[in-house]
PDB file of N, CA, C and O in Angstrom:
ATOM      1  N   UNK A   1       0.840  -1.174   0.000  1.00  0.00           N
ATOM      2  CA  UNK A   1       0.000   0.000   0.000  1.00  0.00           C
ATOM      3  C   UNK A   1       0.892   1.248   0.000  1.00  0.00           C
ATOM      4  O   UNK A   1       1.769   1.398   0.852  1.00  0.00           O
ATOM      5  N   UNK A   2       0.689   2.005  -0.825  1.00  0.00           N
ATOM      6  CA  UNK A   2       1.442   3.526  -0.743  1.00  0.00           C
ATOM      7  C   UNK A   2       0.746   4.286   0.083  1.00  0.00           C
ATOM      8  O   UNK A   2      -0.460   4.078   0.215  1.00  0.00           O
ATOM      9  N   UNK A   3       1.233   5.051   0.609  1.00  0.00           N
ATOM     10  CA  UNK A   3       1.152   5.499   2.365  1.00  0.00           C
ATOM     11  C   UNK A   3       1.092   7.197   1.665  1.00  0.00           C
ATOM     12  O   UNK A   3       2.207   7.398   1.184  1.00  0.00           O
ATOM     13  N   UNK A   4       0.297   8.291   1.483  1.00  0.00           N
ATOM     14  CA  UNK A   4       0.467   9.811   0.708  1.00  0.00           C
ATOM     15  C   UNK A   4       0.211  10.504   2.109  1.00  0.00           C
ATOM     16  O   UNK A   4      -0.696  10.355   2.927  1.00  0.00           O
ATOM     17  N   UNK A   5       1.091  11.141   2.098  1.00  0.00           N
ATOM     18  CA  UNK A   5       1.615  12.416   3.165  1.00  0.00           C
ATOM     19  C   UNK A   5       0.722  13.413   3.124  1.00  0.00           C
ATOM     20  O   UNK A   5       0.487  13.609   1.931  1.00  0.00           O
ATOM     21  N   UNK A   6       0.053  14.199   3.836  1.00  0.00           N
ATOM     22  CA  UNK A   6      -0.456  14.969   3.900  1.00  0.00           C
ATOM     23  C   UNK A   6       0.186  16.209   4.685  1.00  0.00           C
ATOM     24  O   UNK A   6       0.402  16.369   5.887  1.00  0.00           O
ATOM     25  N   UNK A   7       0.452  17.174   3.378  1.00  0.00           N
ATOM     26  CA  UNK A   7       0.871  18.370   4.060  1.00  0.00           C
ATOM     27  C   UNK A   7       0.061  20.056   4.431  1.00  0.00           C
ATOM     28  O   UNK A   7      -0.519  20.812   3.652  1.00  0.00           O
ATOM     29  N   UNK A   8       0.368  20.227   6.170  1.00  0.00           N
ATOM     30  CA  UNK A   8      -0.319  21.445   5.973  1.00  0.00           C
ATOM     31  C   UNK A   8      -0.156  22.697   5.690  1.00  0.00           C
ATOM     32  O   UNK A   8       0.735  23.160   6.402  1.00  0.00           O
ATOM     33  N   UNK A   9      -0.525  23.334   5.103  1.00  0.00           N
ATOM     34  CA  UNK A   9       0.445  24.502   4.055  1.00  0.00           C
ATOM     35  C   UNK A   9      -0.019  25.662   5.566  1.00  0.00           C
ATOM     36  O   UNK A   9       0.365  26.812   5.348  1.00  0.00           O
ATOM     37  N   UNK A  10      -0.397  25.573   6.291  1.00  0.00           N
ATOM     38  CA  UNK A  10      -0.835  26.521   6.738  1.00  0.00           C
ATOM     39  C   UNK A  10       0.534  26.613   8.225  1.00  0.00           C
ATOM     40  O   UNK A  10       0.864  27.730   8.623  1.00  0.00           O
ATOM     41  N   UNK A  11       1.080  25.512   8.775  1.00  0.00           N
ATOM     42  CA  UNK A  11       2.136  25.458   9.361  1.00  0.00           C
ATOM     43  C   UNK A  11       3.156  25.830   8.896  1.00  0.00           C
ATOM     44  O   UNK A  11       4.073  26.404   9.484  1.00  0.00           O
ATOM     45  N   UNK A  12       3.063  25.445   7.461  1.00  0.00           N
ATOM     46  CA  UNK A  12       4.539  26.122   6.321  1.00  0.00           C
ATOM     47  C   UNK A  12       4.477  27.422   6.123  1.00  0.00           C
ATOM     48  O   UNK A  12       5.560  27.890   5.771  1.00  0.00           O
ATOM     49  N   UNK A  13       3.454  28.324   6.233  1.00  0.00           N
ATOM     50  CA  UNK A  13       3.677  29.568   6.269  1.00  0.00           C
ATOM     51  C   UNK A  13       3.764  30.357   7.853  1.00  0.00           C
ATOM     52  O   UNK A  13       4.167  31.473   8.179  1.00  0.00           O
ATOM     53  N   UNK A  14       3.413  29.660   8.332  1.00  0.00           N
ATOM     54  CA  UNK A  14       3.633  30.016  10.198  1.00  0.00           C
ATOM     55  C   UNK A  14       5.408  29.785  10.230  1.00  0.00           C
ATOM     56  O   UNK A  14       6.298  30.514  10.670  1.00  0.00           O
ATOM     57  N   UNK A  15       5.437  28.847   9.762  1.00  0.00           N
ATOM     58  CA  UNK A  15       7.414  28.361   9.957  1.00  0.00           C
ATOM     59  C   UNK A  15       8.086  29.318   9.314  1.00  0.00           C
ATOM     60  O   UNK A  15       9.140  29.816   9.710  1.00  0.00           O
ATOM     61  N   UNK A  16       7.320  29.686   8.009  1.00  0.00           N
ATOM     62  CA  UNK A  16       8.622  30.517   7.255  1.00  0.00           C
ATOM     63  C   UNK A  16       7.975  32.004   8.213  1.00  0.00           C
ATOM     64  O   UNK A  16       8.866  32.835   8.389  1.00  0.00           O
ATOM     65  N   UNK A  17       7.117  32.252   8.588  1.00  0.00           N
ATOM     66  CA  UNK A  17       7.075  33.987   9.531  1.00  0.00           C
ATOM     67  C   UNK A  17       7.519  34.026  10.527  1.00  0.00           C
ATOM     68  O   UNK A  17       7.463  35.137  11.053  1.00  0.00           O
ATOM     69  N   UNK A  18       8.235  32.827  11.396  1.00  0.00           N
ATOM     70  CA  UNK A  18       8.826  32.697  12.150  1.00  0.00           C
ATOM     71  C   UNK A  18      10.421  32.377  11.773  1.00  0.00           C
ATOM     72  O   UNK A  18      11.173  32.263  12.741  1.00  0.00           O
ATOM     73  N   UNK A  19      10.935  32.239  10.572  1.00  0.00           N
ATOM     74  CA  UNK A  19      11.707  32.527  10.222  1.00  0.00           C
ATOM     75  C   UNK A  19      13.061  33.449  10.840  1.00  0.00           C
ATOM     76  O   UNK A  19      13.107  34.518  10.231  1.00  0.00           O
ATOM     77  N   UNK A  20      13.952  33.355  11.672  1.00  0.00           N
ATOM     78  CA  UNK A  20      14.897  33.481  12.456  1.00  0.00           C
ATOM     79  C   UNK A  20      15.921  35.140  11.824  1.00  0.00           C
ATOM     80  O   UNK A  20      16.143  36.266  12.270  1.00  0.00           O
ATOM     81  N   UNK A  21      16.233  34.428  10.710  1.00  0.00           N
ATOM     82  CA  UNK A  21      16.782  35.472   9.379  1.00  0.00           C
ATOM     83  C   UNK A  21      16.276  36.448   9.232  1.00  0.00           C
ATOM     84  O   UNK A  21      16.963  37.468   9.175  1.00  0.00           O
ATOM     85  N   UNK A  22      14.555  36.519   9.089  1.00  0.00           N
ATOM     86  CA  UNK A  22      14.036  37.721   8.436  1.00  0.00           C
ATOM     87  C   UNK A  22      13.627  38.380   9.371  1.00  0.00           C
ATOM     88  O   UNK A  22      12.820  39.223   8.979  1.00  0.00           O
ATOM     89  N   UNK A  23      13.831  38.406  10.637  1.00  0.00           N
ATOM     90  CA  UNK A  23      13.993  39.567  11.627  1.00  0.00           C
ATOM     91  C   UNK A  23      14.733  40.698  12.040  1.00  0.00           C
ATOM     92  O   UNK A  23      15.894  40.666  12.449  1.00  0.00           O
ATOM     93  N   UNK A  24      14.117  41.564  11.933  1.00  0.00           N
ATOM     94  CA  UNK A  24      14.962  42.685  12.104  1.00  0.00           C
ATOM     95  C   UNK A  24      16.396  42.876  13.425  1.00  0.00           C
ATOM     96  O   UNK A  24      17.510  43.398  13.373  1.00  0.00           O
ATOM     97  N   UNK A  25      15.541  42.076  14.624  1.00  0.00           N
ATOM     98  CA  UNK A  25      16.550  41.971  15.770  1.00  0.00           C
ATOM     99  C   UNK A  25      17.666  41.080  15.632  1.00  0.00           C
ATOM    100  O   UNK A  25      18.630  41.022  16.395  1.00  0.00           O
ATOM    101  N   UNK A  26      17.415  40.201  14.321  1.00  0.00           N
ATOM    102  CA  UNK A  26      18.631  39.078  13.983  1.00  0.00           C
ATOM    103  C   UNK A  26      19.722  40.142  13.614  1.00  0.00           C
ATOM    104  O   UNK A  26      20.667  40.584  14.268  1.00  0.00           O
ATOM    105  N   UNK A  27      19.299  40.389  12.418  1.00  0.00           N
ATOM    106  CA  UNK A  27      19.962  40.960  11.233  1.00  0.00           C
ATOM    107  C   UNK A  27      20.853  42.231  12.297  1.00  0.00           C
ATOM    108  O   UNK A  27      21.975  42.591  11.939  1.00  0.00           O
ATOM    109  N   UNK A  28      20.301  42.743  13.415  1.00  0.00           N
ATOM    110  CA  UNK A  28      20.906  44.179  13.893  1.00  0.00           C
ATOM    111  C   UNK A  28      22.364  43.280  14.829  1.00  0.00           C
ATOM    112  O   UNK A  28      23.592  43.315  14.900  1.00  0.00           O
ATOM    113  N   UNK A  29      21.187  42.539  15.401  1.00  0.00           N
ATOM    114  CA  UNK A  29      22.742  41.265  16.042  1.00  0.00           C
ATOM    115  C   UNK A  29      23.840  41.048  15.042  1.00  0.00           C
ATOM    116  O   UNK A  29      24.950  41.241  15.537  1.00  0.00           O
ATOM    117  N   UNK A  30      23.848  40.682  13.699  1.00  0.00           N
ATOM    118  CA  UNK A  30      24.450  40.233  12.915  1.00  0.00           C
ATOM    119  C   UNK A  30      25.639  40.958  12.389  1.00  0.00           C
ATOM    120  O   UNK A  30      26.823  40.657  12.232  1.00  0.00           O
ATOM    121  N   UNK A  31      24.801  42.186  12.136  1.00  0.00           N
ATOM    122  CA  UNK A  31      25.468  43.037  11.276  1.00  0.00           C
ATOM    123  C   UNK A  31      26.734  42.708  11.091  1.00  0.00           C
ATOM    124  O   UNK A  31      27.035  42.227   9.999  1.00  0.00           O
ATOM    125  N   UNK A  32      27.660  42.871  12.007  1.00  0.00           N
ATOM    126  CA  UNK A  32      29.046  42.972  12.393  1.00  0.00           C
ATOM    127  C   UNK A  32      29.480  42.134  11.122  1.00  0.00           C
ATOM    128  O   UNK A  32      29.907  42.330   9.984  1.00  0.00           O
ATOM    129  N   UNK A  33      29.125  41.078  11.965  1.00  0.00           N
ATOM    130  CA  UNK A  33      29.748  39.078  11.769  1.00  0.00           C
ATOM    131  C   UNK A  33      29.398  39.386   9.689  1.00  0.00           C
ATOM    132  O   UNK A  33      30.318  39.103   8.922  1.00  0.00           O
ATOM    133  N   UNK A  34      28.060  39.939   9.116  1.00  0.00           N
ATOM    134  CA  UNK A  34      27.886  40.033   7.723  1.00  0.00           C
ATOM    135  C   UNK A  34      28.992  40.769   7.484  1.00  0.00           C
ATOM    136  O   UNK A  34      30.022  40.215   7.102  1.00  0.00           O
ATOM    137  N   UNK A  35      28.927  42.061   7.671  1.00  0.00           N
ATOM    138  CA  UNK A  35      29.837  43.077   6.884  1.00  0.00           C
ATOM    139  C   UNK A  35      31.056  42.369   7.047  1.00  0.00           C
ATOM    140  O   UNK A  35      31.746  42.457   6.032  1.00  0.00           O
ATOM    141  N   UNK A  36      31.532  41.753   7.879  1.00  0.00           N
ATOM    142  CA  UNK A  36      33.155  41.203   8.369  1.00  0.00           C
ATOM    143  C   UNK A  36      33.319  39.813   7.257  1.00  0.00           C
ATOM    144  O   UNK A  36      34.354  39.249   6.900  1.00  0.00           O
ATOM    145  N   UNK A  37      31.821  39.510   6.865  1.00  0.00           N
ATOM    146  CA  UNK A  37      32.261  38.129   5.601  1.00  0.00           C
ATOM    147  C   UNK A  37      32.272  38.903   4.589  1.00  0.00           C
ATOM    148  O   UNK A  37      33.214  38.782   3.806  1.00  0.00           O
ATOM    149  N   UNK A  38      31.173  39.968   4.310  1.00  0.00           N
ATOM    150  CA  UNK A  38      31.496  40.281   3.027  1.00  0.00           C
ATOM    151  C   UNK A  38      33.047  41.026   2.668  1.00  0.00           C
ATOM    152  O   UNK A  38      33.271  41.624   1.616  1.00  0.00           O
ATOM    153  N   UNK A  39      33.835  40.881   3.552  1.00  0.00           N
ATOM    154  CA  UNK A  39      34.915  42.285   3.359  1.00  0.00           C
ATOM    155  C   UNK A  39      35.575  40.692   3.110  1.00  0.00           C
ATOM    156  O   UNK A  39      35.818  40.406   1.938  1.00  0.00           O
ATOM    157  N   UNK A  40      35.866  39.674   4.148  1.00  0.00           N
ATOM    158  CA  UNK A  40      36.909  38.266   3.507  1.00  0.00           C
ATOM    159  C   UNK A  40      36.678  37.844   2.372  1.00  0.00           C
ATOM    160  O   UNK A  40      37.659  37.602   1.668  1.00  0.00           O
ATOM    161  N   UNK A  41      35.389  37.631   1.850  1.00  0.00           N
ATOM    162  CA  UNK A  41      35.142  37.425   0.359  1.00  0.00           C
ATOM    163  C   UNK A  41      35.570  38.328  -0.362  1.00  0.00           C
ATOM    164  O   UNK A  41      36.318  37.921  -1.250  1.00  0.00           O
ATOM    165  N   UNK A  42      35.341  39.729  -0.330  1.00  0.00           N
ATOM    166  CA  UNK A  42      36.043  40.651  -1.470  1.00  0.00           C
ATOM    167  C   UNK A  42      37.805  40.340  -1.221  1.00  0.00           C
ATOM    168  O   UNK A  42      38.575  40.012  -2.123  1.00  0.00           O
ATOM    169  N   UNK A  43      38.090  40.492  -0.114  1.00  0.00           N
ATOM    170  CA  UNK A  43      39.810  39.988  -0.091  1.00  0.00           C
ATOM    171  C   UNK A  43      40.494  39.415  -0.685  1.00  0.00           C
ATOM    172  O   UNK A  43      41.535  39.639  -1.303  1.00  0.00           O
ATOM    173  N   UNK A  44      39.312  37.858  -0.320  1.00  0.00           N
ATOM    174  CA  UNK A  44      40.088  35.973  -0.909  1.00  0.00           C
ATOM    175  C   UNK A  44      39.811  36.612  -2.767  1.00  0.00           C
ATOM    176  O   UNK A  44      40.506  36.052  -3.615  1.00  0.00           O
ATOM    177  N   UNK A  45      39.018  37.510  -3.159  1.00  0.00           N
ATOM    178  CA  UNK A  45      38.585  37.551  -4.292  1.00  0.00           C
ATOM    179  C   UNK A  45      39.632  38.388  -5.258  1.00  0.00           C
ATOM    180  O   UNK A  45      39.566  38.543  -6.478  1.00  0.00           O
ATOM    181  N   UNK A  46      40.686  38.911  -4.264  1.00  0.00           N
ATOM    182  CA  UNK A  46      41.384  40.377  -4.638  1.00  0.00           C
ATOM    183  C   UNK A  46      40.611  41.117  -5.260  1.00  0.00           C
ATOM    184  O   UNK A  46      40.920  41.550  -6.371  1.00  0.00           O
ATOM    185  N   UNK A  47      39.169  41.479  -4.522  1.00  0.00           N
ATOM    186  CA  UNK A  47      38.473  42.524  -5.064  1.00  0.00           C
ATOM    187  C   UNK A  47      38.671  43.896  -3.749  1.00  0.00           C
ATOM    188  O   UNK A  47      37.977  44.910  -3.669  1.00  0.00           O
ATOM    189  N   UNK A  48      39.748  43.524  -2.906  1.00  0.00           N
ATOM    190  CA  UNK A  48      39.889  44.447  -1.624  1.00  0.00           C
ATOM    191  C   UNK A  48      40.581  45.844  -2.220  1.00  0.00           C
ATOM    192  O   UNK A  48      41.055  46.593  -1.366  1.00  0.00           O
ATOM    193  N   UNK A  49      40.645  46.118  -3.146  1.00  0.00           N
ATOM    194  CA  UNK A  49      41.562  47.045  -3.656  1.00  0.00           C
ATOM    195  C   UNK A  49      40.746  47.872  -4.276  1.00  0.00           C
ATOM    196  O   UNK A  49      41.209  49.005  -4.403  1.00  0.00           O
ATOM    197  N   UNK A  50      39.455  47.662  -4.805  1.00  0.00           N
ATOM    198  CA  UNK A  50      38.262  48.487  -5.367  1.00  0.00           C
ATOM    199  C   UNK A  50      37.378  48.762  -4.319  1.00  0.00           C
ATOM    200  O   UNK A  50      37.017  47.968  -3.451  1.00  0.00           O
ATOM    201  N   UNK A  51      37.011  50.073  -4.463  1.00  0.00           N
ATOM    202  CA  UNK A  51      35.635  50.207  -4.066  1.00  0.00           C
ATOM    203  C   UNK A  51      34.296  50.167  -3.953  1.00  0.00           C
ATOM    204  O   UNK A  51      33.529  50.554  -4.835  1.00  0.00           O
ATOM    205  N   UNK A  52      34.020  49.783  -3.066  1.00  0.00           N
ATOM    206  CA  UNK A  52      32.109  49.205  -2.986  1.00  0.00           C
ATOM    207  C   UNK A  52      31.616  50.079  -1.858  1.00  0.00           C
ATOM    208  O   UNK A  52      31.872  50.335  -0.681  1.00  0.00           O
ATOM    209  N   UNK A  53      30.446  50.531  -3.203  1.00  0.00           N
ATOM    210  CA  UNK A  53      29.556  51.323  -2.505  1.00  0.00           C
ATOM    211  C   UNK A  53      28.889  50.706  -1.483  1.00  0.00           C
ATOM    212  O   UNK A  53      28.726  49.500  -1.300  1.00  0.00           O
ATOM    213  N   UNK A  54      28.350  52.061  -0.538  1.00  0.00           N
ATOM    214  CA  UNK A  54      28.109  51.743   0.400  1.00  0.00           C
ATOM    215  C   UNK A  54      26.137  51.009   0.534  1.00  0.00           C
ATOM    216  O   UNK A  54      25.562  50.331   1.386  1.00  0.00           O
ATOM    217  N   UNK A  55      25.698  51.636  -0.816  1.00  0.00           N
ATOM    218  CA  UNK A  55      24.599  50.695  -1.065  1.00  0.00           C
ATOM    219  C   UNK A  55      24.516  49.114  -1.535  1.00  0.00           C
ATOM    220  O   UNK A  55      23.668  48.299  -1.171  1.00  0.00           O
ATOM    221  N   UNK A  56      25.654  48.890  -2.467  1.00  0.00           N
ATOM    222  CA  UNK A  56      25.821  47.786  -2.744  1.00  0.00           C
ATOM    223  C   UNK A  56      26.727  46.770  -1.388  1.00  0.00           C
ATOM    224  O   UNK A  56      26.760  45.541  -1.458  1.00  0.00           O
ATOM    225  N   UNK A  57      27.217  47.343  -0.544  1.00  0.00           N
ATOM    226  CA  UNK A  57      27.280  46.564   1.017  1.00  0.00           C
ATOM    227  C   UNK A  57      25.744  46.311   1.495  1.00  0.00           C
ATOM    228  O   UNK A  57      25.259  45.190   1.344  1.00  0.00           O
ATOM    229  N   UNK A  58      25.080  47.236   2.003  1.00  0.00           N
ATOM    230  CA  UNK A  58      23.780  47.540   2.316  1.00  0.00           C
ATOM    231  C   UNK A  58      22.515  46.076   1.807  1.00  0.00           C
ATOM    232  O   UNK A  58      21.751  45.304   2.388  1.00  0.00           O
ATOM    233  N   UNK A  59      22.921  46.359   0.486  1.00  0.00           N
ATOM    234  CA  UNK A  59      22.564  45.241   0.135  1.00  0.00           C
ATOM    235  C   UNK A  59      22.626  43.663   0.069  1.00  0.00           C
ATOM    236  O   UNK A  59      21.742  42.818  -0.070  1.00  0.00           O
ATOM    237  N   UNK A  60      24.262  43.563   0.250  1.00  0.00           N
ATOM    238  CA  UNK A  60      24.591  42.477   0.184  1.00  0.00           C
ATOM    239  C   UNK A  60      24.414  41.683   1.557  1.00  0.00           C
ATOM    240  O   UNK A  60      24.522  40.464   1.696  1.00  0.00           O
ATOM    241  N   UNK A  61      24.099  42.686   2.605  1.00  0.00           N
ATOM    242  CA  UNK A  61      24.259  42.100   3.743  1.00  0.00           C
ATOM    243  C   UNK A  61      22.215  42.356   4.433  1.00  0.00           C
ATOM    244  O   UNK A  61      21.976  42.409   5.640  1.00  0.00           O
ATOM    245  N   UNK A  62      21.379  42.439   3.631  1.00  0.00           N
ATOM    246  CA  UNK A  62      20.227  42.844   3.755  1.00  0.00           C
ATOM    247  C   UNK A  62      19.474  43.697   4.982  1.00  0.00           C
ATOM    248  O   UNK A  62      18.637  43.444   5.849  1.00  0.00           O
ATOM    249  N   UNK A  63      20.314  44.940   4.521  1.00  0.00           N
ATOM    250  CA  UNK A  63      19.958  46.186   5.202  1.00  0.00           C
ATOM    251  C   UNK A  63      19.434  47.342   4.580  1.00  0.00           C
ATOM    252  O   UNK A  63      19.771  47.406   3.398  1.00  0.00           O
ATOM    253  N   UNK A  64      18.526  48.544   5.075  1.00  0.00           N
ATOM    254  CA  UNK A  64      18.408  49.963   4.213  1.00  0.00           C
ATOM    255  C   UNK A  64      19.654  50.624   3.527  1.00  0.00           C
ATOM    256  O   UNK A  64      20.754  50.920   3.994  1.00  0.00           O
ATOM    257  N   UNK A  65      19.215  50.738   2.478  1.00  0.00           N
ATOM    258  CA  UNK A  65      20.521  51.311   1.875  1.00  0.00           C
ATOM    259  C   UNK A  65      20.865  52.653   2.738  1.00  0.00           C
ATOM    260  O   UNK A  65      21.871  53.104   2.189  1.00  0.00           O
ATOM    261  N   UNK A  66      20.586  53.332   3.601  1.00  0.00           N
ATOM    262  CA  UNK A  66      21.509  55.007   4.102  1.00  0.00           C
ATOM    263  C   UNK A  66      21.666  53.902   5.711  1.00  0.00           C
ATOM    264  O   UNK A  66      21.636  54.773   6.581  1.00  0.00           O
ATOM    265  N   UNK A  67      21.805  52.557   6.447  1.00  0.00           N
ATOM    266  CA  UNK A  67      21.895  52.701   7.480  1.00  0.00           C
ATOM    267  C   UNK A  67      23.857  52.593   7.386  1.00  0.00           C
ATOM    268  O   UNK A  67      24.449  52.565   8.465  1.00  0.00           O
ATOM    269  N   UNK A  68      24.404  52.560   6.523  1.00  0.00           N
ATOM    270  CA  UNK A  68      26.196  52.567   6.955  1.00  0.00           C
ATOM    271  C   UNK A  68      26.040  54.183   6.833  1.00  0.00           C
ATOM    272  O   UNK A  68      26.551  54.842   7.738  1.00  0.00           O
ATOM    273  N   UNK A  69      25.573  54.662   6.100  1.00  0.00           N
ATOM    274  CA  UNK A  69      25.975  56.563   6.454  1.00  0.00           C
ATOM    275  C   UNK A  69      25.306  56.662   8.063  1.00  0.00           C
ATOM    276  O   UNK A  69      26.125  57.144   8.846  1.00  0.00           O
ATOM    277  N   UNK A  70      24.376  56.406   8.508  1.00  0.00           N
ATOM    278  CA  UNK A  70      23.712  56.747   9.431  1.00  0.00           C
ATOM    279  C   UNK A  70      24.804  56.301  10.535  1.00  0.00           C
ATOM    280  O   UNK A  70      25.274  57.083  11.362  1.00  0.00           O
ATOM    281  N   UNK A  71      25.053  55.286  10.459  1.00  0.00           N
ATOM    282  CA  UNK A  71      26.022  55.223  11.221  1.00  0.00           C
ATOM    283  C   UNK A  71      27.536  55.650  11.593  1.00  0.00           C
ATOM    284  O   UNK A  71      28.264  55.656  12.585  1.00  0.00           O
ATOM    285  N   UNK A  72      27.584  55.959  10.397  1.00  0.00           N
ATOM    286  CA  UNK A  72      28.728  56.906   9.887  1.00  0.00           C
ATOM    287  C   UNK A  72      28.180  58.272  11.099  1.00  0.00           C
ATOM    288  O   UNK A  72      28.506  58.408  12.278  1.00  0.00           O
ATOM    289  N   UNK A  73      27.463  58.938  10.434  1.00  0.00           N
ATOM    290  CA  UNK A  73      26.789  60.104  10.966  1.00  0.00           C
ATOM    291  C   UNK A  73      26.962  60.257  12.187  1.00  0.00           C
ATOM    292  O   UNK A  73      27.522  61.233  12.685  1.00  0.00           O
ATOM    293  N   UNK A  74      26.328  58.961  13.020  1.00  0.00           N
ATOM    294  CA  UNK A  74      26.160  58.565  14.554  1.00  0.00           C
ATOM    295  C   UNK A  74      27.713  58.367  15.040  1.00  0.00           C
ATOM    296  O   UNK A  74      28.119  59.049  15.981  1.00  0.00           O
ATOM    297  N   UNK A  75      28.334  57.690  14.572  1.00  0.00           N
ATOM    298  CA  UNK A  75      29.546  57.862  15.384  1.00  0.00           C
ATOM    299  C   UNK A  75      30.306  59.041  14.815  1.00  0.00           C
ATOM    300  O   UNK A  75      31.387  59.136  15.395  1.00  0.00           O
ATOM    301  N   UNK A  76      30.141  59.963  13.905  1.00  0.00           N
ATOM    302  CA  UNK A  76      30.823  61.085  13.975  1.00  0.00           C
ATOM    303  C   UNK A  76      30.448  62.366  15.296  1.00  0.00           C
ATOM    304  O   UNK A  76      31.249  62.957  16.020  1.00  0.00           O
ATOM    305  N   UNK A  77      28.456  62.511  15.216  1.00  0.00           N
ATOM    306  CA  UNK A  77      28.341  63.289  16.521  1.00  0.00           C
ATOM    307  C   UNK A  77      29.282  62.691  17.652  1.00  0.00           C
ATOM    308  O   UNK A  77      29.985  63.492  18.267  1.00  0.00           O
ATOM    309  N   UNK A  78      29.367  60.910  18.073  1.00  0.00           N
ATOM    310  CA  UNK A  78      29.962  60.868  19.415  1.00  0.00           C
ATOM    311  C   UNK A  78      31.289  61.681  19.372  1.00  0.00           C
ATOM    312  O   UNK A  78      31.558  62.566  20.184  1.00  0.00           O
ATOM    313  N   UNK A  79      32.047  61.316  18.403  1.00  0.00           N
ATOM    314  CA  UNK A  79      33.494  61.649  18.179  1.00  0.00           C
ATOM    315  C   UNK A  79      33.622  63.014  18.893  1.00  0.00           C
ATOM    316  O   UNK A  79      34.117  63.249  19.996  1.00  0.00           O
ATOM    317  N   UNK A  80      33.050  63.870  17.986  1.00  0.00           N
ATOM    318  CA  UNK A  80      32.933  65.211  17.719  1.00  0.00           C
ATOM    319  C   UNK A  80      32.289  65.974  19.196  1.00  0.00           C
ATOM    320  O   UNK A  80      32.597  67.071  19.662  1.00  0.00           O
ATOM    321  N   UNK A  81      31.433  65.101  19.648  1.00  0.00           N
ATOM    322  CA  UNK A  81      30.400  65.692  20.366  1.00  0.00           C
ATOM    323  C   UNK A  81      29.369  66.846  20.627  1.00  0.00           C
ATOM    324  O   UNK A  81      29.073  67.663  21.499  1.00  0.00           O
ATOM    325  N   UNK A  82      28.938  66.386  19.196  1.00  0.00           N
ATOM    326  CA  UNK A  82      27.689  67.244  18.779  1.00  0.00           C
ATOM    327  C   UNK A  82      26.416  66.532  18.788  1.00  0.00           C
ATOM    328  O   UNK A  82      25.379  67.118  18.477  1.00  0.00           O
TER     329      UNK A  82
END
């Protein structure tokens, strides 16, 4: 007898919205650990010698494209202290 699986699509979309990755509090944890692979891959690639925009980082590591200026920004007031 063949035995047919019954799947419920409605748990499969509960699993993927619970999804670990597509949280914003992951991704802010992460950041670091992303930007720090994407910079060894451009390295091992000898692509460390060109420049990459700061949207095309943004992207690669799935963030708003202005949050590296913003942060830029943010640690210039501390610096500065403005």
């Amino acid at each position: 007898m063949i035995g047919v699986q019954v799947i419920d699509m409605s748990k499969r979309k509960s699993k993927a919205a619970r999804c670990l990755t597509a949280t914003q509090k992951w991704r802010n944890e992460q950041i670091d650990r992303l930007c720090s692979w994407e910079m060894l891959c451009r390295y091992i690639k000898h692509e460390h010698t060109t420049e990459m925009s700061h949207s095309d980082m943004c992207d690669r590591i799935g963030t708003p494209k202005d949050l590296l200026r913003k942060i830029l920004k943010s640690a210039r007031t501390k610096i500065n202290g403005k």
